[in-house]
DRENROFI-635628 format. One record per residue (C-alpha): residue in one letter; x, y, z; residue number from 0. Coordinates in nm, 3 decimals. Layout:
BEGIN
@aa = a; u = X; v = Y; w = Z; i = NUM
...
end
This chain:
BEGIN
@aa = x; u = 2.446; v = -9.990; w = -9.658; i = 0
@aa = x; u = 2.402; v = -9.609; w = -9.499; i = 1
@aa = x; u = 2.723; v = -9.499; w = -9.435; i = 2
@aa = x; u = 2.805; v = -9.349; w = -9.105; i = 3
@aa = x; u = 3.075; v = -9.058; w = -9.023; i = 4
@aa = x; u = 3.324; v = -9.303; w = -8.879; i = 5
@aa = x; u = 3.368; v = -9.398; w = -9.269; i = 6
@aa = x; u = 3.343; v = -9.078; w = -9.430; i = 7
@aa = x; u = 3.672; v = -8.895; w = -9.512; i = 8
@aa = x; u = 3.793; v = -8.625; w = -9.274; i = 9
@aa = x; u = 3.689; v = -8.331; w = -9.588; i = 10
@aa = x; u = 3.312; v = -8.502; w = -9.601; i = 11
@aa = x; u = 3.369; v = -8.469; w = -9.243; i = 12
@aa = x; u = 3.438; v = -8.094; w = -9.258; i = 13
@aa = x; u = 3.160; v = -8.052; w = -9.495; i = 14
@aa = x; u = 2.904; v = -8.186; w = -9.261; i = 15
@aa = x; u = 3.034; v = -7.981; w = -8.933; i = 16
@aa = x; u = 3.026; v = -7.630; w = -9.178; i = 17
@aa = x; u = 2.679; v = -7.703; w = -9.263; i = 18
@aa = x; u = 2.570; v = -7.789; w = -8.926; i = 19
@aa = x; u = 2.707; v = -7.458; w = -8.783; i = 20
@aa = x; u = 2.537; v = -7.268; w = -9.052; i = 21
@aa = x; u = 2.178; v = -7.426; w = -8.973; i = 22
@aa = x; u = 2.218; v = -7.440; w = -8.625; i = 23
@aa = x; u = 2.357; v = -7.094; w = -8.577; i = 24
@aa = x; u = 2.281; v = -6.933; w = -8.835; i = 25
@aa = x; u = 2.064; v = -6.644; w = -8.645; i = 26
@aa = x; u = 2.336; v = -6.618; w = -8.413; i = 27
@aa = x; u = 2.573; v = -6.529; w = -8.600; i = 28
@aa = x; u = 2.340; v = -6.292; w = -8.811; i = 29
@aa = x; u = 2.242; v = -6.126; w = -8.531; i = 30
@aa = x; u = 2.654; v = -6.071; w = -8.435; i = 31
@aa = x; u = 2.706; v = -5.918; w = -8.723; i = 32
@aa = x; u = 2.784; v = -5.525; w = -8.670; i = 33
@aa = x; u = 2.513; v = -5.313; w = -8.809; i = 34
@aa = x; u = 2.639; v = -4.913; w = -8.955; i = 35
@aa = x; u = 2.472; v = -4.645; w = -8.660; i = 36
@aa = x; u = 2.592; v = -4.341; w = -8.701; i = 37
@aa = x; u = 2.430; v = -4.005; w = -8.491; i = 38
@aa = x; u = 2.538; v = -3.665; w = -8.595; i = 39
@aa = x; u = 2.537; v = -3.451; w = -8.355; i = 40
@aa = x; u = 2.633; v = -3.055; w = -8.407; i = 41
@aa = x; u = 2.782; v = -2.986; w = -8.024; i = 42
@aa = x; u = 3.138; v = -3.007; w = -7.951; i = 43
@aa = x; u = 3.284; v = -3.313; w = -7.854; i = 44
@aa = x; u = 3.270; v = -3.202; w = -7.473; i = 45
@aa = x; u = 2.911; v = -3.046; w = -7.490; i = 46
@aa = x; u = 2.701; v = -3.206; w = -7.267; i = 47
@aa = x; u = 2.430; v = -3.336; w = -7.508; i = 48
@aa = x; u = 2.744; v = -3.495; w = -7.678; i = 49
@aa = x; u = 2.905; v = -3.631; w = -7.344; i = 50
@aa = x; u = 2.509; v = -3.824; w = -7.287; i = 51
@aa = x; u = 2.505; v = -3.954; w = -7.670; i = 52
@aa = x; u = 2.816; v = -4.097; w = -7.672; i = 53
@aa = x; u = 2.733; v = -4.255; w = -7.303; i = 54
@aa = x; u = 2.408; v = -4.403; w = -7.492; i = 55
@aa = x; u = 2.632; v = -4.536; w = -7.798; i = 56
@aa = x; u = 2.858; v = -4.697; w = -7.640; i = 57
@aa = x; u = 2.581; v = -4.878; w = -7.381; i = 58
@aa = x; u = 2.370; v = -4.980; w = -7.687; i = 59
@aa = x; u = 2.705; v = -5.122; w = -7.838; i = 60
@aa = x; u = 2.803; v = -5.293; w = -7.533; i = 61
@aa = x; u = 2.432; v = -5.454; w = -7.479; i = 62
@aa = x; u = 2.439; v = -5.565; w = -7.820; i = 63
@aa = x; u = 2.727; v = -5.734; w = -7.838; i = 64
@aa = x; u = 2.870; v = -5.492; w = -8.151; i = 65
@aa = x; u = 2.545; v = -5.602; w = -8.334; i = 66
@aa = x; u = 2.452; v = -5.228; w = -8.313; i = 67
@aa = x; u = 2.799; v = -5.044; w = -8.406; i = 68
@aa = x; u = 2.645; v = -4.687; w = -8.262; i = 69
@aa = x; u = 2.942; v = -4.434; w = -8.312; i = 70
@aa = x; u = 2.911; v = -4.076; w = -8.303; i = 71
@aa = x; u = 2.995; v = -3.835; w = -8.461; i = 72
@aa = x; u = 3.027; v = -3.438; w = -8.295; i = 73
@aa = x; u = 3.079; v = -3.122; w = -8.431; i = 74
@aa = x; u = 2.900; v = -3.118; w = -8.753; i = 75
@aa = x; u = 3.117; v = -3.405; w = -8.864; i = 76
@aa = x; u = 2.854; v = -3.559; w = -9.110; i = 77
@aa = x; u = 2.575; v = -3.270; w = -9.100; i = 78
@aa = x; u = 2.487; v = -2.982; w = -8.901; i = 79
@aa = x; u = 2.173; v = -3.042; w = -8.706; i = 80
@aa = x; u = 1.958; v = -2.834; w = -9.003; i = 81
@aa = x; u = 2.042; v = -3.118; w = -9.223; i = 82
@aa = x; u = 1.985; v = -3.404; w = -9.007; i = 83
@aa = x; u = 1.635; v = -3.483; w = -9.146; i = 84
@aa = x; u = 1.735; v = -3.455; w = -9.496; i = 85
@aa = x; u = 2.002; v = -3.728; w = -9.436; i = 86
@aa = x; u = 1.760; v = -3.968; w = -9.219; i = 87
@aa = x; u = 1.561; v = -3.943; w = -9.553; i = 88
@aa = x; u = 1.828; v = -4.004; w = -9.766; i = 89
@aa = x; u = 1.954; v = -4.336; w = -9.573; i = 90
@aa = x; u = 2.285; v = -4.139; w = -9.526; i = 91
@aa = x; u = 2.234; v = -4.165; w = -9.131; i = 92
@aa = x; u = 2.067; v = -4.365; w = -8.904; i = 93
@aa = x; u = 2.036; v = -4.120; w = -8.595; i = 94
@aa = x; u = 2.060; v = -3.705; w = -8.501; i = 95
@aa = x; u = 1.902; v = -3.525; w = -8.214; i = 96
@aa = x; u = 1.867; v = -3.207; w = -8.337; i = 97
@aa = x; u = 1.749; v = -2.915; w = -8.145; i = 98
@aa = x; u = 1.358; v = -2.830; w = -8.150; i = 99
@aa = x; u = 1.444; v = -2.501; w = -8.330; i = 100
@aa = x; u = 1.630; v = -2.708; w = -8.620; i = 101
@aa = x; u = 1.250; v = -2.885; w = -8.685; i = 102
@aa = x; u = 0.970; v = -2.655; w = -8.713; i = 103
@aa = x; u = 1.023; v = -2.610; w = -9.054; i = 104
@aa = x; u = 0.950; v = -2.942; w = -9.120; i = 105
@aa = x; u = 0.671; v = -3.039; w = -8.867; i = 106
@aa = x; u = 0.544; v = -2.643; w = -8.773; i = 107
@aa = x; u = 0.371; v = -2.779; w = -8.437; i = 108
@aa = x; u = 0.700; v = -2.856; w = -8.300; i = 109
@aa = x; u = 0.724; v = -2.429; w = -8.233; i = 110
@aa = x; u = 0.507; v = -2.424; w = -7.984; i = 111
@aa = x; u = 0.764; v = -2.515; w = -7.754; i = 112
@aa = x; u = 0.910; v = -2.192; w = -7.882; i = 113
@aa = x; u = 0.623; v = -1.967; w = -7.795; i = 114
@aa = x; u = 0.618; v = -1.687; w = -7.566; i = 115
@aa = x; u = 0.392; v = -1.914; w = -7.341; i = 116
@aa = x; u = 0.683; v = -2.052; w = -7.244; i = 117
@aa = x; u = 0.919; v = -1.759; w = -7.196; i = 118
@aa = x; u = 1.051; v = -1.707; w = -6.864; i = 119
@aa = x; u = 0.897; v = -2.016; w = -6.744; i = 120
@aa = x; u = 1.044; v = -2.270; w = -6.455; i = 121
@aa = x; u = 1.230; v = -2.618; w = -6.603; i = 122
@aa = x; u = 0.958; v = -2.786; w = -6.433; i = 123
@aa = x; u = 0.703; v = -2.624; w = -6.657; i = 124
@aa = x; u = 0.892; v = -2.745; w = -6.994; i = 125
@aa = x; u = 0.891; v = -3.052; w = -6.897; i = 126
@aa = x; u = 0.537; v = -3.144; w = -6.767; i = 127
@aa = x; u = 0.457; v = -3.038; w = -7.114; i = 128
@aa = x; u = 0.709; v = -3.185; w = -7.327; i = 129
@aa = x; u = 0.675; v = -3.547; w = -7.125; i = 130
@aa = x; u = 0.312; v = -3.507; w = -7.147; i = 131
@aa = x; u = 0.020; v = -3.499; w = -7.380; i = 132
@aa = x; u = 0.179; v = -3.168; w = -7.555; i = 133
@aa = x; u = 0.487; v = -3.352; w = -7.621; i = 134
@aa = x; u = 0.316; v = -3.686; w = -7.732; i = 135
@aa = x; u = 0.162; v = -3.523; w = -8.002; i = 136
@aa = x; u = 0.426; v = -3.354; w = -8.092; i = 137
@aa = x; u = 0.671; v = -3.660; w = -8.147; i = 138
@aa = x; u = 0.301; v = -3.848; w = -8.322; i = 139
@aa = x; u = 0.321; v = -3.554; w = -8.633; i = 140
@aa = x; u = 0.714; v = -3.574; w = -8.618; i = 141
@aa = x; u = 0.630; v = -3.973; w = -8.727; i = 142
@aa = x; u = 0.374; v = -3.906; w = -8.915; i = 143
@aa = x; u = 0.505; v = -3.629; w = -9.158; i = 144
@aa = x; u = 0.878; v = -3.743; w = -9.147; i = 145
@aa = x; u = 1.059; v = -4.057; w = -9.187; i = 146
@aa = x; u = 1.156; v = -4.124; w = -8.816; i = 147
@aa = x; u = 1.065; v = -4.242; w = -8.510; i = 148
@aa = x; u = 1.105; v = -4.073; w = -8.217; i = 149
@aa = x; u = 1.225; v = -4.361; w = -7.923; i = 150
@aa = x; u = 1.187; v = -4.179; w = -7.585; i = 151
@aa = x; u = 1.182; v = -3.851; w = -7.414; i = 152
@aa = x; u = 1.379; v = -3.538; w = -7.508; i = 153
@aa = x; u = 1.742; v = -3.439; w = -7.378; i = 154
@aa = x; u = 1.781; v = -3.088; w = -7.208; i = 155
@aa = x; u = 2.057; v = -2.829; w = -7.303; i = 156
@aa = x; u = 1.892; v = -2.514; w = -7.073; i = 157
@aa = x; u = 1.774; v = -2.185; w = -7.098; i = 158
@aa = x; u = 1.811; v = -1.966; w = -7.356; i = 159
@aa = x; u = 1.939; v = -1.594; w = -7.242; i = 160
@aa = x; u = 2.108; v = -1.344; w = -7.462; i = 161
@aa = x; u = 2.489; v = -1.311; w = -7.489; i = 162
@aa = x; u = 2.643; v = -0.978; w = -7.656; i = 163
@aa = x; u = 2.993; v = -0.827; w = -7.759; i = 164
@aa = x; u = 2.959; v = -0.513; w = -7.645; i = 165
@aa = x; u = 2.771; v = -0.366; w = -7.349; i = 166
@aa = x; u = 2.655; v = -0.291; w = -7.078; i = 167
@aa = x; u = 2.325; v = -0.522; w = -7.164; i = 168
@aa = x; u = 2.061; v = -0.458; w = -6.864; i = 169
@aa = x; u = 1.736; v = -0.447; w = -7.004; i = 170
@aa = x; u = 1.533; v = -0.481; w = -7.341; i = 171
@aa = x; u = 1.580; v = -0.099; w = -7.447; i = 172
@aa = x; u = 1.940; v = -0.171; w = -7.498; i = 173
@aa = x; u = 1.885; v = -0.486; w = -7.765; i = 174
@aa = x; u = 1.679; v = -0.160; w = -7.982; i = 175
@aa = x; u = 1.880; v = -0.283; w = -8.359; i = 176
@aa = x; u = 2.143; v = -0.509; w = -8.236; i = 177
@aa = x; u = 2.193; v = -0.813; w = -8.456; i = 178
@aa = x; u = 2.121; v = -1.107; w = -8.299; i = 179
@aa = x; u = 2.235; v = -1.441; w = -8.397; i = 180
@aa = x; u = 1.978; v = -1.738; w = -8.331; i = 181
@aa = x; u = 2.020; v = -2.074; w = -8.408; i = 182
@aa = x; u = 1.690; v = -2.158; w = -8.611; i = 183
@aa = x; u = 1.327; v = -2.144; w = -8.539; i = 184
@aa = x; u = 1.094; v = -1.924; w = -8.707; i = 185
@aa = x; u = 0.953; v = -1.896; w = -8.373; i = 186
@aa = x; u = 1.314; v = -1.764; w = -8.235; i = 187
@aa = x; u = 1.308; v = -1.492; w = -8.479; i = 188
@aa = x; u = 0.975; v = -1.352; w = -8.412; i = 189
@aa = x; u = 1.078; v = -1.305; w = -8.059; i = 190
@aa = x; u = 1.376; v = -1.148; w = -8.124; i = 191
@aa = x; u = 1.236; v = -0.898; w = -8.349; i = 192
@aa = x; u = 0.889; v = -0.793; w = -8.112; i = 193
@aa = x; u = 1.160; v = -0.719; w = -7.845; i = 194
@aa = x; u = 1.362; v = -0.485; w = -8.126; i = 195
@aa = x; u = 1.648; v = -0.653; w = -8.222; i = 196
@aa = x; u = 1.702; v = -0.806; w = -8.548; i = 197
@aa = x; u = 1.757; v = -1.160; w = -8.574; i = 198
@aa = x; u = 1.952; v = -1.353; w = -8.833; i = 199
@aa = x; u = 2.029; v = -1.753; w = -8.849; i = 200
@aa = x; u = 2.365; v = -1.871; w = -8.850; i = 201
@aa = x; u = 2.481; v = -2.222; w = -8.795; i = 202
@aa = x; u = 2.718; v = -2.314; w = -8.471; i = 203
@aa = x; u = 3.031; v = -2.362; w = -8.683; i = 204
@aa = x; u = 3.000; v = -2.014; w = -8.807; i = 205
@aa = x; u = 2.949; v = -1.840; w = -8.502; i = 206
@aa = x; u = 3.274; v = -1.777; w = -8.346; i = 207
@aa = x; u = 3.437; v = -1.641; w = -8.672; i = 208
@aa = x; u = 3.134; v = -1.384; w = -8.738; i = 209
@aa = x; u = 3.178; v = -1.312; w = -8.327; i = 210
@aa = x; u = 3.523; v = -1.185; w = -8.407; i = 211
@aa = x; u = 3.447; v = -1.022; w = -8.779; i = 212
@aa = x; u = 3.157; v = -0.821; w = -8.604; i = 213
@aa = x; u = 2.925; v = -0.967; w = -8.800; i = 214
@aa = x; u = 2.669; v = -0.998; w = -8.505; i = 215
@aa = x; u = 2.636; v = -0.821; w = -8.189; i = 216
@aa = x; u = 2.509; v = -1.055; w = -7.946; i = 217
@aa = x; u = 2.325; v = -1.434; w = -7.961; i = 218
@aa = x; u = 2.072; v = -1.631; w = -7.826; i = 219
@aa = x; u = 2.206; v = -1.929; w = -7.651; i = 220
@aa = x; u = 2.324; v = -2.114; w = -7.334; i = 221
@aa = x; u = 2.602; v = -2.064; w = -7.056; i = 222
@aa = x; u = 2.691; v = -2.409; w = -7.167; i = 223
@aa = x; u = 2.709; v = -2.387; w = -7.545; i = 224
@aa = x; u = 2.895; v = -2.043; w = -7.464; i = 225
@aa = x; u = 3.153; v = -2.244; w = -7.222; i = 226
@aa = x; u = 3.191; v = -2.493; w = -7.478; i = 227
@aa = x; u = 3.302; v = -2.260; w = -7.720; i = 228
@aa = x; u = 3.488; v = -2.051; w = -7.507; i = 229
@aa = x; u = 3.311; v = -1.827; w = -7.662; i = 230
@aa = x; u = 3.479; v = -1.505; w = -7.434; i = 231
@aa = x; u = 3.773; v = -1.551; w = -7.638; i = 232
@aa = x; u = 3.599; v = -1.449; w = -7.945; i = 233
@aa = x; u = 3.447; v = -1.139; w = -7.806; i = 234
@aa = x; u = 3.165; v = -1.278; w = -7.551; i = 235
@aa = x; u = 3.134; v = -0.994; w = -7.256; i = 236
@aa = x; u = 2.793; v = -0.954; w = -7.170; i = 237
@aa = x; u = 2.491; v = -1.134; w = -7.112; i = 238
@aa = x; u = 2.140; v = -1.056; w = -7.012; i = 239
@aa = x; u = 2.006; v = -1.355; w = -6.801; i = 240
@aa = x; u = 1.645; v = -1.335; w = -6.910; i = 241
@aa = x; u = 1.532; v = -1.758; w = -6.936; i = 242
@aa = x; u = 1.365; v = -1.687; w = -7.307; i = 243
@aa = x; u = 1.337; v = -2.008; w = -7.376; i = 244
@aa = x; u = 1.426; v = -2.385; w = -7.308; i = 245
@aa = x; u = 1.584; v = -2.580; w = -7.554; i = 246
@aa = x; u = 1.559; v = -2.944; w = -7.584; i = 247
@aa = x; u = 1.677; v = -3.188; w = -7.809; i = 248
@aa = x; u = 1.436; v = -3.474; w = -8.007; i = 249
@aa = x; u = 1.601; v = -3.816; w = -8.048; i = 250
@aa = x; u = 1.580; v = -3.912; w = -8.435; i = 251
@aa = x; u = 1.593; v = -4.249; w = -8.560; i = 252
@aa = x; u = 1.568; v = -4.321; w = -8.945; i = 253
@aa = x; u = 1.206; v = -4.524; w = -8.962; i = 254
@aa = x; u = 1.421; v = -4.793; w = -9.227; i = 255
@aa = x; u = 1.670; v = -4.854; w = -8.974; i = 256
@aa = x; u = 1.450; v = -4.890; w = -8.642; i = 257
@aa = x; u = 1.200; v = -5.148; w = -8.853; i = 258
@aa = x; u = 1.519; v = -5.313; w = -8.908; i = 259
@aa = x; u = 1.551; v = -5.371; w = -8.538; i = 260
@aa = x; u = 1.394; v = -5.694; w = -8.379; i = 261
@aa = x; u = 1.164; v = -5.627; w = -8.120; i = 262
@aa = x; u = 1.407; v = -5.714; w = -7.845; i = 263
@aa = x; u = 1.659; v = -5.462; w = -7.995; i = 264
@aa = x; u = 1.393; v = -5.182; w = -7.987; i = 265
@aa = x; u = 1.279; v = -5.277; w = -7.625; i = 266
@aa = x; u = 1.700; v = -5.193; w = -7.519; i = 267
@aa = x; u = 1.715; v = -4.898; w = -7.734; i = 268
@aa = x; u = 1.400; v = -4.769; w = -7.550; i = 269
@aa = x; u = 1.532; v = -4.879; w = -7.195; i = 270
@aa = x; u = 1.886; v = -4.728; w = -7.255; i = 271
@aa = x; u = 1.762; v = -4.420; w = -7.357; i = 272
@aa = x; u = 1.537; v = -4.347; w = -7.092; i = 273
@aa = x; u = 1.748; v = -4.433; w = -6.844; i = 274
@aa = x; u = 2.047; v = -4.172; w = -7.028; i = 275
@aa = x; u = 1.767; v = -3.927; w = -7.037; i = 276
@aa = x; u = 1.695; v = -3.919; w = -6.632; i = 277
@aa = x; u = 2.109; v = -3.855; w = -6.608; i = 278
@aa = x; u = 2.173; v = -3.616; w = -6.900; i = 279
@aa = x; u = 1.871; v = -3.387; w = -6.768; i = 280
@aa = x; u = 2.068; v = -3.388; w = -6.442; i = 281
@aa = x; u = 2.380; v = -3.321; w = -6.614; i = 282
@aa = x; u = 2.220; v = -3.039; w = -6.809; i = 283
@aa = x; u = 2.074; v = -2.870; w = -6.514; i = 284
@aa = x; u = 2.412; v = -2.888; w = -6.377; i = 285
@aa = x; u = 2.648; v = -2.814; w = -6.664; i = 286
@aa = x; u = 2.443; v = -2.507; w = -6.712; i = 287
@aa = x; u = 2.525; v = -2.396; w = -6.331; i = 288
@aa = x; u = 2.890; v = -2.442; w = -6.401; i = 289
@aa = x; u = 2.898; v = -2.306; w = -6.683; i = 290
@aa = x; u = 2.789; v = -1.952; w = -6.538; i = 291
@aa = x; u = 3.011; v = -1.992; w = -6.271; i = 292
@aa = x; u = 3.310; v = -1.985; w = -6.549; i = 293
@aa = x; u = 3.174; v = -1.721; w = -6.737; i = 294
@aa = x; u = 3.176; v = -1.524; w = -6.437; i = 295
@aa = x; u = 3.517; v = -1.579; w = -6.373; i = 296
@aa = x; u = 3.623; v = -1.498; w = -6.743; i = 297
@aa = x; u = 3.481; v = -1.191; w = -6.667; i = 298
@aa = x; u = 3.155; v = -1.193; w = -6.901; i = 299
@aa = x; u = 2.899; v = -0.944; w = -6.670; i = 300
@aa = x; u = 2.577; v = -1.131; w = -6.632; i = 301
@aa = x; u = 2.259; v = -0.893; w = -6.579; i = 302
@aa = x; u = 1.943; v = -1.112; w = -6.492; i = 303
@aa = x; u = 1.622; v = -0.925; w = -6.563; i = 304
@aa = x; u = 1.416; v = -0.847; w = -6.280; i = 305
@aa = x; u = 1.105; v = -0.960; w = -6.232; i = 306
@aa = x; u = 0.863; v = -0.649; w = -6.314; i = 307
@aa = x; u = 1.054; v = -0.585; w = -6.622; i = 308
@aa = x; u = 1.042; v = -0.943; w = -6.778; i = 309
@aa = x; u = 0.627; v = -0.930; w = -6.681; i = 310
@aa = x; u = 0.609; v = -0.655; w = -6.892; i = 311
@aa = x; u = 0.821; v = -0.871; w = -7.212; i = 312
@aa = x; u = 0.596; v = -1.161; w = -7.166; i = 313
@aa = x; u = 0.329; v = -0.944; w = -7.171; i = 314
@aa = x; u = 0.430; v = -0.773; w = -7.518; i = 315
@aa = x; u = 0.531; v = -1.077; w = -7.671; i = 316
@aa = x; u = 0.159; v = -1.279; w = -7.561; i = 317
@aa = x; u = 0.001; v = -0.999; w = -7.717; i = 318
@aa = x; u = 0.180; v = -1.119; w = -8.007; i = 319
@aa = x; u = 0.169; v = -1.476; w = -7.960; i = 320
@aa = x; u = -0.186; v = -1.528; w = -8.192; i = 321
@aa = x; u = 0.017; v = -1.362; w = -8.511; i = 322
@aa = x; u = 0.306; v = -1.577; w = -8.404; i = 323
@aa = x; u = 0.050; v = -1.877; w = -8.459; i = 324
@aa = x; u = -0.085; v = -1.800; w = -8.757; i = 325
@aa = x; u = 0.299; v = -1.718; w = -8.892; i = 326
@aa = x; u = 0.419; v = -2.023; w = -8.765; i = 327
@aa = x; u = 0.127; v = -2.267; w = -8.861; i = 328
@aa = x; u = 0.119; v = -2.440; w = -8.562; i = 329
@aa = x; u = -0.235; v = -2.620; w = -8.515; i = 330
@aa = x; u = -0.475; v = -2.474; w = -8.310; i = 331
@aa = x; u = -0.574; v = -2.815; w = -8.164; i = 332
@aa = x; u = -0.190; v = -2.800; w = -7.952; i = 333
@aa = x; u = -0.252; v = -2.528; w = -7.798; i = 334
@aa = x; u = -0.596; v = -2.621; w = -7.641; i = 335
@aa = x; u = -0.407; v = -2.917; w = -7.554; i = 336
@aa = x; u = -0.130; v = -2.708; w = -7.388; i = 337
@aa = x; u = -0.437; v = -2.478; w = -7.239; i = 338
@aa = x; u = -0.602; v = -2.762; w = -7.104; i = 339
@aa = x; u = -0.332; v = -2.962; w = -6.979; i = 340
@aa = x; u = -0.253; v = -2.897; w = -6.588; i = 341
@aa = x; u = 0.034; v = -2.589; w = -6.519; i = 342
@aa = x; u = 0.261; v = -2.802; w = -6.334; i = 343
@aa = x; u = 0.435; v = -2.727; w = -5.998; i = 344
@aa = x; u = 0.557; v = -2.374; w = -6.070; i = 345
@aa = x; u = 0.450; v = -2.146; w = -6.357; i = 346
@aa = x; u = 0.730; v = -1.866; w = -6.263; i = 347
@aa = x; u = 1.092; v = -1.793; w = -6.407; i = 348
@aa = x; u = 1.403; v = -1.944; w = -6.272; i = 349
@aa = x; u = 1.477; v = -1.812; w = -5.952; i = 350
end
């Protein structure tokens, strides 16, 4: 005779209803269970490519249910942005979104972003480019030389000016020998030195202690990054507001992890950054506006360039910009590409 569950004893009983959950929700409770994301991030904690990140972390671990357990971490906590790659390949992170500066030494083509075809040049400029076919193939050889994918547009920090101890800093006779502090970029360098100064790398954690040893004169950087560091108190007083470049930041996901992902997962991950991406550009655009406003009032003396005198830099450095190429090794075929693709709305500096 079969025996039913009215006669089998309340541990059989147990048994059965254990094994039933485990077949019938099994995937459920897979799927529930929290997955290690870490992002390193090199900005302070109230930076404003930090303040989007941790707006996309806790999103993607909201949507998820705590199946994605994204946590950041600021500051160089786990690695400085130079390292970042290194880690992704070492399964030792799952995310950065390091600057475009911190990458050319990996993927070369990723400079041209850094070239003087872009100096001086309007926002709107950068980004036709970088959200277009220049910046496609740009994140396509990031994936294809590294072990990453690249899941949606870049974030904004702002333009680059120069920021100096000692001054008055009003045009690009006065930067003849001063040592300049960049952040990374072969690219950065170059342009540095054709305009006469003499660039050096040094990471963001050692910046504000070689600031007040002297060890540099000026740097190459953002209102923002400067606010964020309060940066005045270690010696900050001038700045010449000449939009050298625009800095952006590539979203990094370890190729392991995101193939880990099921096809739903990716889909959000896609959807929440892009929609963090149309805020934080707005919040960039804005921070950096701010931010000059509270330099100003701590008393740093902000010279922009004029016009006819930052023609005449972009001038020198285009004359230079083939060398820079070949130095650089950036493919010939991206710059056709950046030739052939349409200006945009406005091909001038910030106003």
């Amino acid at each position: 005779m079969v025996r039913t569950a009215r006669t089998l004893s309340p541990g059989r009983i147990l048994l059965v209803l254990i094994i039933q959950a485990l077949f019938w929700n099994g995937p459920t409770l897979s799927a529930r269970t929290p997955r290690q994301f870490r992002i390193s991030l090199e900005n302070a904690p109230s930076h404003v490519q930090v303040l989007a990140v941790q707006e996309f972390a806790r999103r993607l671990r909201n949507e998820t249910e705590g199946a994605i357990a994204a946590e950041v971490f600021p500051s160089g906590e786990l690695f400085r942005d130079s390292d970042v790659v290194e880690a992704l390949h070492r399964g030792a992170l799952e995310m950065g979104v390091p600057g475009t500066w911190q990458l050319d030494r990996f993927v070369p083509d990723v400079a041209v972003f850094l070239l003087p075809e872009f100096f001086g040049r309007d926002l709107a400029v950068v980004h036709h480019h970088a959200d277009g076919p220049l910046g496609a193939a740009i994140n396509r050889r990031l994936e294809a030389r590294l072990p990453v994918v690249v899941p949606g547009r870049w974030f904004d920090l702002g333009h680059g000016h120069l920021f100096f101890r000692q001054g008055p800093v009003q045009n690009y006779a006065d930067l003849q020998g001063q040592v300049i502090r960049v952040a990374g970029g072969l690219a950065n360098e170059l342009r540095i030195a054709e305009l006469g100064a003499q660039p050096v790398t040094i990471a963001w954690g050692e910046v504000p202690r070689r600031l007040e040893r002297g060890q540099m004169d000026g740097l190459l950087t953002t209102f923002e990054t400067v606010r964020s560091g309060r940066l005045w108190e270690r010696g900050v007083q001038f700045a010449l507001e000449d939009f050298q470049y625009m800095p952006q930041y590539i979203p990094l996901v370890s190729r392991r992890v995101w193939e880990s992902f099921t096809a739903e997962e990716q889909d959000l991950f896609r959807t929440l950054w892009e929609e963090e991406v149309q805020k934080q550009r707005r919040a960039a655009a804005e921070a950096q506006e701010a931010a000059r406003r509270e330099l100003v009032r701590q008393g740093v003396r902000i010279h922009r360039v004029n016009h006819d005198e930052q023609e005449r830099a972009r001038r020198l450095l285009l004359e230079a910009q083939p060398d820079f190429v070949r130095r650089l090794g950036i493919d010939p075929a991206l710059l056709e590409i950046l030739q052939e693709s349409p200006r945009g709305p406005d091909r001038s500096r910030m106003p």
